[in-house]
C-alpha positions as CSV (number, residue, x, y, z in Angstrom):
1,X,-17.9,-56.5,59.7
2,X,-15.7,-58.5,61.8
3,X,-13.9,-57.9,64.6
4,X,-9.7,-58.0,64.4
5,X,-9.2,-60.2,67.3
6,X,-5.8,-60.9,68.8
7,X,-4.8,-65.0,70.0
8,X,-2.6,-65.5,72.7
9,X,-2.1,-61.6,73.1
10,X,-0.7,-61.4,69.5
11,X,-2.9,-60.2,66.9
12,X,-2.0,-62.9,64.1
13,X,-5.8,-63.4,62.0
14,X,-9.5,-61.8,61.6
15,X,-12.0,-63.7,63.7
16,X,-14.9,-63.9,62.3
17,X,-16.3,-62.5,65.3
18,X,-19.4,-59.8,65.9
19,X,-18.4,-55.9,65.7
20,X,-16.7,-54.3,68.7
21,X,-18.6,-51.2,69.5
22,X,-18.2,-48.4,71.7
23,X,-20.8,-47.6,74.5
24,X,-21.9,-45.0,72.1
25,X,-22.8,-47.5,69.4
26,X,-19.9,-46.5,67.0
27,X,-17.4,-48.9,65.7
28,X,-14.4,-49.2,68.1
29,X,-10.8,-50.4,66.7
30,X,-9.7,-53.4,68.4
31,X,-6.5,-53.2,70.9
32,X,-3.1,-54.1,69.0
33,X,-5.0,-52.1,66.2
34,X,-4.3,-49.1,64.3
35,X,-6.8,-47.4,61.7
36,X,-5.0,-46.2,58.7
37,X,-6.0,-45.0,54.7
38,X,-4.1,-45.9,51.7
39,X,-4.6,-43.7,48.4
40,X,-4.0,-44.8,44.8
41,X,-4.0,-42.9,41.4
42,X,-6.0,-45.4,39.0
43,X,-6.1,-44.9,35.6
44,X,-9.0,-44.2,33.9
45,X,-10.2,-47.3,32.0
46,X,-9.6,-47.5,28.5
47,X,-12.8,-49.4,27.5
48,X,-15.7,-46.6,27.2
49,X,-18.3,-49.1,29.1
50,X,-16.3,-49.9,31.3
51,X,-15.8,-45.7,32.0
52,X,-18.9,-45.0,31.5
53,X,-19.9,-47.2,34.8
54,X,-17.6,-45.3,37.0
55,X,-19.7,-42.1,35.8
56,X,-22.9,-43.5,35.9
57,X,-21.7,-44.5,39.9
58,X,-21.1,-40.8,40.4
59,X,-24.5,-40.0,39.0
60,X,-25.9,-42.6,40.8
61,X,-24.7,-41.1,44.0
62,X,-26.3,-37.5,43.1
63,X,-29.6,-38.6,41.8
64,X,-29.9,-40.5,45.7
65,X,-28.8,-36.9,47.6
66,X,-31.2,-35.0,45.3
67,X,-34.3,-37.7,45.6
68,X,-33.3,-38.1,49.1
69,X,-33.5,-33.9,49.5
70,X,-36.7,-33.2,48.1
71,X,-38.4,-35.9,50.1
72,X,-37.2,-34.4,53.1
73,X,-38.8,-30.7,51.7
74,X,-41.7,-32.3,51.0
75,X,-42.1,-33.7,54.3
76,X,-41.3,-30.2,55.9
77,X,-43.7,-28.7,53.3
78,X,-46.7,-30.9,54.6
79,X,-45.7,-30.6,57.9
80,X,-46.7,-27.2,57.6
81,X,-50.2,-27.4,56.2
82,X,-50.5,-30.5,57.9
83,X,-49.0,-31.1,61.3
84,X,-50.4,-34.4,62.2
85,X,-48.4,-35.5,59.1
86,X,-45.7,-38.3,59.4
87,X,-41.9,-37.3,58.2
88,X,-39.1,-40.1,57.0
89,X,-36.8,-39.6,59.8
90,X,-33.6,-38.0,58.7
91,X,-31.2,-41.2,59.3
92,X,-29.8,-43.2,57.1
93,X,-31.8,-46.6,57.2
94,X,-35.2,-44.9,57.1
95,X,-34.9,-42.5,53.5
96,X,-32.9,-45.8,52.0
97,X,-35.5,-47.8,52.9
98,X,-37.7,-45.5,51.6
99,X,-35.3,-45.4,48.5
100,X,-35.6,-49.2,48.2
101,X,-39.4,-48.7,47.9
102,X,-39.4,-46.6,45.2
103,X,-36.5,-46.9,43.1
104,X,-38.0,-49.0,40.7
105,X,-40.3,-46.0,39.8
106,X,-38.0,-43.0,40.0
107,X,-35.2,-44.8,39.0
108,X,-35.6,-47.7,36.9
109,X,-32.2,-48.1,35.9
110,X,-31.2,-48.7,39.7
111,X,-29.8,-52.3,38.6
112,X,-26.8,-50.8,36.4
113,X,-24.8,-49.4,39.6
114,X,-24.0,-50.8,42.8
115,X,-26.2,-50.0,45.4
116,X,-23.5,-48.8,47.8
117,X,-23.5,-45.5,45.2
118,X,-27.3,-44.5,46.2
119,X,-26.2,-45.2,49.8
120,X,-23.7,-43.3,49.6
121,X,-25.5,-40.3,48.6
122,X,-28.3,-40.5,51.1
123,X,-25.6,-40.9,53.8
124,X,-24.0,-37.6,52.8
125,X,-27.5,-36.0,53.0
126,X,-27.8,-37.3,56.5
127,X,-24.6,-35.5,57.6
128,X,-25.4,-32.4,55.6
129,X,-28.9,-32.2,57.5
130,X,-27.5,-33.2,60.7
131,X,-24.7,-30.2,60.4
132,X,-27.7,-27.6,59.8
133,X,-29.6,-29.0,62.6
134,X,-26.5,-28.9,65.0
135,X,-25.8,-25.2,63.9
136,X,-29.2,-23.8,63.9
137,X,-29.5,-25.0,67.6
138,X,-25.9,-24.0,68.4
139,X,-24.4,-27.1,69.2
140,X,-22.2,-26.8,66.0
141,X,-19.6,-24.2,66.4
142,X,-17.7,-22.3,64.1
143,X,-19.7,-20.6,60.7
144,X,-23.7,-21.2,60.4
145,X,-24.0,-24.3,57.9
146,X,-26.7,-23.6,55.5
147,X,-30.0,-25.6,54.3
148,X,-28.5,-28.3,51.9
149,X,-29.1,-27.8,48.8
150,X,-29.0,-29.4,45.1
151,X,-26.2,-31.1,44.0
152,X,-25.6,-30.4,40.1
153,X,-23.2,-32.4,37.6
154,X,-20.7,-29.5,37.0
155,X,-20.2,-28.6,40.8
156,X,-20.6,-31.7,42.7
157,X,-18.0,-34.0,44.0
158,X,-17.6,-37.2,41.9
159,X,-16.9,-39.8,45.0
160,X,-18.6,-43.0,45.7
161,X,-18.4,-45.6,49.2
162,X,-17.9,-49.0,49.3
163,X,-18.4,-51.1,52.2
164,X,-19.6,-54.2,51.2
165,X,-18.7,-56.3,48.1
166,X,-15.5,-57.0,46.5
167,X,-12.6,-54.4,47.6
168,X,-9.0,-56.1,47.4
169,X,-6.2,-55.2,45.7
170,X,-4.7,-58.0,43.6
171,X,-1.4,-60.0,43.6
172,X,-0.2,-58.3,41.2
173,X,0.1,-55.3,42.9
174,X,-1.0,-53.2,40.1
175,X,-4.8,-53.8,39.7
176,X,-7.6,-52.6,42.1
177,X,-10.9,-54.6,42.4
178,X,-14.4,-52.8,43.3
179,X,-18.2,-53.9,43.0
180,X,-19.8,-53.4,39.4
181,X,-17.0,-51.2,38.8
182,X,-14.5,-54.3,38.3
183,X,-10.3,-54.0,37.9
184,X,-9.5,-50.6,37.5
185,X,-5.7,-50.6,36.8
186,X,-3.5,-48.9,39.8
187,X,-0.7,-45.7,38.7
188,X,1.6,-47.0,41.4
189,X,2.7,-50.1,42.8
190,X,0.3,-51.4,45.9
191,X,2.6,-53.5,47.7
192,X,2.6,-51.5,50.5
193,X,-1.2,-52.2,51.4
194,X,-1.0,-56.0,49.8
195,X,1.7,-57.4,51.2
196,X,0.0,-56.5,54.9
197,X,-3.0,-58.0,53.5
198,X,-1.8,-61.0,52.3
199,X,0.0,-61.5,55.7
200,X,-3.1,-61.4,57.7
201,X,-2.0,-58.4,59.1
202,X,-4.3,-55.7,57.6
203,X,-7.8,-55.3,56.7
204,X,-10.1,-53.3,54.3
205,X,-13.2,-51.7,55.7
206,X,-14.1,-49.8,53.3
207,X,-13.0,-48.3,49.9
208,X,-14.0,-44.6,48.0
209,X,-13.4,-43.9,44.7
210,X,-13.2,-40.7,43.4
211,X,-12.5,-37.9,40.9
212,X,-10.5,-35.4,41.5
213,X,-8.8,-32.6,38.3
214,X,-10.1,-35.5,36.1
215,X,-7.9,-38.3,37.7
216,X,-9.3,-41.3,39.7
217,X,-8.2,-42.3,42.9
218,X,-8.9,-45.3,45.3
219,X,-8.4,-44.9,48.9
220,X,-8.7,-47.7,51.3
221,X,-9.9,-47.2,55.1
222,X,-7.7,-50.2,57.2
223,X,-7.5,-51.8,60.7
224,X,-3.5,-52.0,60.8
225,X,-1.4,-54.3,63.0
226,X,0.1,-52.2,65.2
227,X,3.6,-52.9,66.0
228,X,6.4,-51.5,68.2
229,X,8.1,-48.5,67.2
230,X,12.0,-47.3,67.6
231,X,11.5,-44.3,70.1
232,X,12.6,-40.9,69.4
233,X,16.3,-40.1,69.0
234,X,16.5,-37.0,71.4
235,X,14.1,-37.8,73.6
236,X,13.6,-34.3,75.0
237,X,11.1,-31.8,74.7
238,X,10.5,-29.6,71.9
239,X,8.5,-26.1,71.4
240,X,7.1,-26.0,67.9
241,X,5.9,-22.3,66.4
242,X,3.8,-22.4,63.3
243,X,4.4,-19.2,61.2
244,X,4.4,-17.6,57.3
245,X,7.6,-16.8,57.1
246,X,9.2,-20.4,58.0
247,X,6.5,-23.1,58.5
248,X,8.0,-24.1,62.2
249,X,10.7,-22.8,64.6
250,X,11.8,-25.7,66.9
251,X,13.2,-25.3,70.0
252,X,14.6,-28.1,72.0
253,X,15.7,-29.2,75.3
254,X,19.2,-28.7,74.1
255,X,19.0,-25.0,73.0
256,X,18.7,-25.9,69.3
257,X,16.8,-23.9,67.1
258,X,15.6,-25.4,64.2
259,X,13.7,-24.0,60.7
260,X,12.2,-25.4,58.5
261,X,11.4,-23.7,55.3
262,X,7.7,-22.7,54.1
263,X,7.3,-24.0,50.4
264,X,4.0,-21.3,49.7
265,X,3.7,-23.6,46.2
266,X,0.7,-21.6,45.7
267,X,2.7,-18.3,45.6
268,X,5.3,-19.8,43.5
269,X,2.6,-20.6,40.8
270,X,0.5,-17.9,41.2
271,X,2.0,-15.8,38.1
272,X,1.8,-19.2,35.9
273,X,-1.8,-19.6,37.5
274,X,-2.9,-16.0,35.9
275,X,-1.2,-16.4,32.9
276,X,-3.1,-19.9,32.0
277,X,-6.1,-18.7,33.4
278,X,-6.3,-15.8,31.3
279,X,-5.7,-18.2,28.2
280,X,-8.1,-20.1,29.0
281,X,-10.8,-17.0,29.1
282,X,-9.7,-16.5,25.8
283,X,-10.9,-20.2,24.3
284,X,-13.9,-21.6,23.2
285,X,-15.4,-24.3,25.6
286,X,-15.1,-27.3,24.3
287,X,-11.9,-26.9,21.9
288,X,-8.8,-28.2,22.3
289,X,-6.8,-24.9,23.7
290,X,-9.5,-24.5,26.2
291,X,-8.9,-28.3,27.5
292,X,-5.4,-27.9,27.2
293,X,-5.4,-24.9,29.2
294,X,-8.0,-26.3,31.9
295,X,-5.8,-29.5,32.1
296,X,-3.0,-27.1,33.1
297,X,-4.8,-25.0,36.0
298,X,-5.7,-29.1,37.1
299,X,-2.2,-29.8,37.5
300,X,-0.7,-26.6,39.5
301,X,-3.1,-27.5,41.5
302,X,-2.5,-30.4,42.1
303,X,1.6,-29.6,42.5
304,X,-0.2,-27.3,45.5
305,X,-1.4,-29.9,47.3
306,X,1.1,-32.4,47.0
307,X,3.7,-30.1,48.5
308,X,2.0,-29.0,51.1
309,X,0.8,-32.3,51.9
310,X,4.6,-33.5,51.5
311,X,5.7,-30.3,54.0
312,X,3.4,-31.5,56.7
313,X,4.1,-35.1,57.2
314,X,7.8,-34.8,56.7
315,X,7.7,-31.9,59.6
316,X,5.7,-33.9,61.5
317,X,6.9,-37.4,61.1
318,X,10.5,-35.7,62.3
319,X,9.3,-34.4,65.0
320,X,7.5,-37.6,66.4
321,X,11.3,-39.6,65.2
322,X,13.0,-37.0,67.1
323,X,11.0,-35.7,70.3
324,X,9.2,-38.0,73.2
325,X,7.5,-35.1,74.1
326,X,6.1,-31.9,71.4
327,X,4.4,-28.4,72.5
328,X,2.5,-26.5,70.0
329,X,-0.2,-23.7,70.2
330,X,-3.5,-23.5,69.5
331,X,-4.4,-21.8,66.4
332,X,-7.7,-19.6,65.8
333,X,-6.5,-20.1,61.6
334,X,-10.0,-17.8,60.9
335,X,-8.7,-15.4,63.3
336,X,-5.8,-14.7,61.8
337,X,-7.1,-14.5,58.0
338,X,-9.4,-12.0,59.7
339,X,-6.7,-10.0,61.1
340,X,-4.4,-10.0,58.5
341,X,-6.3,-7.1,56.7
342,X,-5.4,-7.7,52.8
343,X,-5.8,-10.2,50.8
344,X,-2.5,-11.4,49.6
345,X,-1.9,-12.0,53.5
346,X,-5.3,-13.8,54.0
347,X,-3.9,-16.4,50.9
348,X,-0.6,-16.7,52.5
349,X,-2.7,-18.3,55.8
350,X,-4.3,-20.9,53.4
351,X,-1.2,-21.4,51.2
352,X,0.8,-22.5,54.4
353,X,-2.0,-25.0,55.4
354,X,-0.8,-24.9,58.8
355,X,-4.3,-26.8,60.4
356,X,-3.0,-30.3,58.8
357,X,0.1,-30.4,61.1
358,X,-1.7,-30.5,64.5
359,X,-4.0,-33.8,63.4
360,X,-0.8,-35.3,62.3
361,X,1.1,-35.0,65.1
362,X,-1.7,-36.3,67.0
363,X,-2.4,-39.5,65.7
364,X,1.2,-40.0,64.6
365,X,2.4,-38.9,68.7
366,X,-0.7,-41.5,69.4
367,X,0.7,-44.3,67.5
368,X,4.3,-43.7,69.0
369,X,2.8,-43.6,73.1
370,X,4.4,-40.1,73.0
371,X,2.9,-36.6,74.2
372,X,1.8,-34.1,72.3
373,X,1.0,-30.8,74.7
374,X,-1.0,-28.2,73.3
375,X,-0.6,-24.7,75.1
376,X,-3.5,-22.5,75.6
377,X,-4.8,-20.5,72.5
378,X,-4.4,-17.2,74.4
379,X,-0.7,-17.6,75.7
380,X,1.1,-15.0,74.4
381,X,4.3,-16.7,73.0
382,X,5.1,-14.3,70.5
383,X,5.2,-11.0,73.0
384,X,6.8,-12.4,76.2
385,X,9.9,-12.0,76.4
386,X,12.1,-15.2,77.3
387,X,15.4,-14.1,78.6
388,X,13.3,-11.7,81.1
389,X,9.6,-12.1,81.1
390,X,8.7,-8.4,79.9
391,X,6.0,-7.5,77.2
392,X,8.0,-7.1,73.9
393,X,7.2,-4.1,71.7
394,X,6.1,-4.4,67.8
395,X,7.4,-1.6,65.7
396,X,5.2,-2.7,63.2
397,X,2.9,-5.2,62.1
398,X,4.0,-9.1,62.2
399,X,7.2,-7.4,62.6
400,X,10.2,-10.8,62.3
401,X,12.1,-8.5,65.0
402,X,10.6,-7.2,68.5
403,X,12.0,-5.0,70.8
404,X,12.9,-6.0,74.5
405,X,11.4,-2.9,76.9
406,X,14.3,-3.3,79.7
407,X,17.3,-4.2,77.6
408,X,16.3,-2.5,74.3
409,X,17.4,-5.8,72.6
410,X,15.9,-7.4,69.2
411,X,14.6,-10.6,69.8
412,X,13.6,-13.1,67.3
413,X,10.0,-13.6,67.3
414,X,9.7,-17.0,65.9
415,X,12.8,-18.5,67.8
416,X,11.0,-16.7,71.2
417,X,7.7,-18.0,70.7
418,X,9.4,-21.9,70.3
419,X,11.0,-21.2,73.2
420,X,8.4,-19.8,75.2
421,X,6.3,-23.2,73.9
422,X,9.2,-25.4,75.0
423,X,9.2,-23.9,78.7
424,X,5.3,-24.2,79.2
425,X,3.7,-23.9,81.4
426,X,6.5,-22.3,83.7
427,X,7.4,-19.6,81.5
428,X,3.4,-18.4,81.5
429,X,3.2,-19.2,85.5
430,X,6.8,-17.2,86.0
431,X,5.6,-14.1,83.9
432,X,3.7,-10.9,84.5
433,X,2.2,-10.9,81.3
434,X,1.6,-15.2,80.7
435,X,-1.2,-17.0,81.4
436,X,-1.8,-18.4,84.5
437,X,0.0,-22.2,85.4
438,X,-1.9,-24.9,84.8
439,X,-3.8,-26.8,87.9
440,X,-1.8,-29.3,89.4
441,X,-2.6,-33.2,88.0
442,X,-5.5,-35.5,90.5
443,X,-3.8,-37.3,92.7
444,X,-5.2,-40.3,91.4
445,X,-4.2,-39.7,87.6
446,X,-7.7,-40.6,86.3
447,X,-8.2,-37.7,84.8
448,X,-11.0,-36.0,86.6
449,X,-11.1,-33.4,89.3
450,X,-8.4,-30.8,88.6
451,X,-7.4,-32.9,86.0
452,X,-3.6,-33.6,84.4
453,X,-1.9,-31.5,81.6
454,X,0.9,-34.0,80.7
455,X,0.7,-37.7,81.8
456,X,2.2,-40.9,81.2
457,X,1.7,-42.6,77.7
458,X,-0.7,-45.3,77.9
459,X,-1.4,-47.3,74.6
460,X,-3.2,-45.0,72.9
461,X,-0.4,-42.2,73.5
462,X,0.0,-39.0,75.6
463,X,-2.9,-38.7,78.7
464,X,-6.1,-36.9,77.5
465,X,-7.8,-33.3,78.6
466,X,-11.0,-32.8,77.9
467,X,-11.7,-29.4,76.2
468,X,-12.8,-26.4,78.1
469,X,-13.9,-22.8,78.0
470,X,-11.5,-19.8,78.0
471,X,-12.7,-18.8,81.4
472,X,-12.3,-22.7,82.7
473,X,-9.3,-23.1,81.3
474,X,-7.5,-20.0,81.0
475,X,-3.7,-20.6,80.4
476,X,-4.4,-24.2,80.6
477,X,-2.5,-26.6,78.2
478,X,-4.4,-29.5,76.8
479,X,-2.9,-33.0,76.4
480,X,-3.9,-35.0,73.1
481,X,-4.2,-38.6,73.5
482,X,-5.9,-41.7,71.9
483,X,-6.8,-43.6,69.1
484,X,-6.3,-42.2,65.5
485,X,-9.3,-41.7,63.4
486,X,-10.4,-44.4,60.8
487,X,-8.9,-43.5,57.4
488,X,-5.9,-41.2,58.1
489,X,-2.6,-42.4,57.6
């Protein structure tokens, strides 16, 4: 893989240069570079061979994770009787080139598929083993990951990796090239990823093609030119509340308050999702009104996650045009499905999808040099009051209107919490009920000692905060700078 190099402090060509690397041996994006991921819709192909290759990829992929699995339980299984015995480390170059030993025994039909497909499903093993490691010593947080276990035909995910071979999409902007897989021909026109191509100014790393409610899709993973940006139109400050009843209140420097509106597709298709599904009960597997009716479920859910995926990165990308500087909260999304009691409540947490918006505005506030300001998870925005700093009062449960104690006023509590975001810190260090202020920046702005909340933009974006515990960082806001991660876009 070579290195995206810059000449005479433009970035005009790919050297042909060795890979940069991080000092934790990862792969680091050049300077004047941006990582971004491209997704097409790609038809299926119309000559049965040719379809039947991108299947037997997919198998491929799953006959590597299972082989790959049950030499790793074998090993553990003689490491029991035996415990002098010596185990295949779980990493990726040791079980492929174990893999590479053998295939021509377990798997003599290796040759039909590209050999990225059985690296691919060995790498995902690799993750899967290294998540149940982390959690069962407790250096993963969040839910225990189980044991991994067998992947069959009728669950698994139909995906394969490329990162070596032929990945380019062609001149004519309408046909996609892979390894063994050859031209697949492309739903949508891919001038937007060939015309940076062709002009030196973007380059593929890697490529994964995938099935998803029967469709194919390509999506590219890209080191991007980076280039200079308009800044935002307001330029101010903005306090951002995430809710259910609107996705965000916005509250700016000027007083405005903005909403924008939560589309919920899954609760606009949920009657339509019963009805169909209740068809399709009704049908015989295999005939044509039990297709027709699982085609159907495909596509409403596929409308879902289109429009929430459209919600998000219009909210977001207006919010980076708009505001140099953006202050959301930090959400505990598990702890409020947990809290909300019923179910149709718990569905309207995961219908709003509101844990995309913060990675967005990350790398998108990263991209721009602007700040994105996250206030501490246990900051009361809802309850404090803004005009007066008291504790509102709930008359009921997620109630839209709260009660001021002193001035026995109704207060909005979306429009209050943007508010209260917009003003931190000094709304939670001039409160009875906030959270503390934050500690005041080092006085050499490097980041360590008491450390900075909100910095200067550097190249990468807004200054950076490492991550502590609630009884470190109580009331603390944390500061998310850097580069964006490979593949998003």
């Amino acid at each position: 893989m070579a290195e995206v190099a810059a000449l005479n402090g433009t970035a005009a060509e790919v050297a042909s240069t060795p890979k940069k690397r991080s000092p934790g041996g990862k792969f680091a994006i050049p300077d004047g570079w941006i990582a971004r991921g491209f997704m097409f819709e790609v038809a299926w192909p119309d000559d049965p061979e040719a379809a039947s290759r991108v299947r037997s990829h997919f198998g491929g992929r799953r006959f590597a994770y299972n082989w790959a699995l049950g030499q790793v339980k074998a090993d553990m299984d003689a490491k029991k009787v035996d415990p002098s015995h010596t185990s295949v480390p779980w990493n990726l170059y040791a079980l492929r080139k174990r893999f590479n030993a053998e295939k021509t025994t377990v798997a003599p039909w290796w040759g039909e598929n590209s050999k990225e497909a059985y690296s691919t499903g060995i790498a995902d093993l690799c993750v899967a083993l290294k998540n149940w490691s982390d959690s069962k010593s407790g250096k993963r947080k969040g839910r225990k990951v189980g044991f991994p276990k067998l992947r069959s035909r009728r669950k698994d995910q139909a995906r394969v990796r490329f990162t070596t071979g032929v990945m380019r999409v062609e001149p004519d902007r309408r046909t996609i090239t892979l390894p063994v897989v050859g031209a697949l021909r492309s739903m949508e026109n891919t001038r937007r990823l060939e015309r940076l191509v062709h002009s030196g100014k973007a380059r593929v790393l890697n490529a994964t093609l995938k099935e998803r409610w029967g469709r194919l899709f390509v999506s590219f993973s890209c080191l991007v030119e980076d280039h200079p940006r308009p800044g935002p139109t307001k330029d101010g400050r903005a306090g951002v509340d995430l809710g259910l009843r609107v996705l965000a209140t916005i509250a700016d420097s000027n007083g405005d308050i903005t909403e924008v509106e939560n589309p919920a597709p899954l609760r606009a298709t949920l009657v339509e999702r019963r009805r169909v599904g209740r068809s399709q009960i009704r049908r015989i597997p295999g005939s044509r009104g039990h297709d027709a009716a699982k085609a159907k479920l495909a596509s409403l859910d596929r409308r879902c996650v289109s429009l929430r995926k459209q919600a998000s990165h219009q909210l977001t990308t207006m919010l980076v045009d708009t505001y140099s500087e953006v202050v959301i909260e930090d959400l505990d999304l598990a702890a409020m499905k947990k809290s909300m009691g019923r179910r149709a409540f718990r569905r309207s947490v995961s219908d709003a999808a509101l844990g995309q918006i913060r990675p967005q505005l990350t790398y998108k506030m990263a991209w721009r040099g602007t700040t994105l300001t996250v206030a501490d998870r246990w900051f009361s925005s809802s309850k404090i009051h803004h005009a007066c700093g008291c504790r509102l009062i709930e008359p009921k449960k997620l109630a839209k209107q709260l009660v001021c104690v002193l001035t026995g006023e109704l207060v909005d509590r979306d429009a209050n919490a943007a508010k209260n975001l917009r003003d931190w810190p000094d709304i939670a260090s001039c409160s009875s009920v906030g959270a503390a202020a934050p500690k005041p920046s080092s006085p050499t702005g490097s980041g360590g000692g008491l450390g900075s909340d909100v910095g200067p933009s550097g190249t990468g974006g807004g200054s950076v905060r490492p991550s502590q515990s609630r009884k470190a960082a109580s009331g603390e806001a944390r500061t998310r700078k850097g580069t964006p991660r490979r593949g998003v876009a």
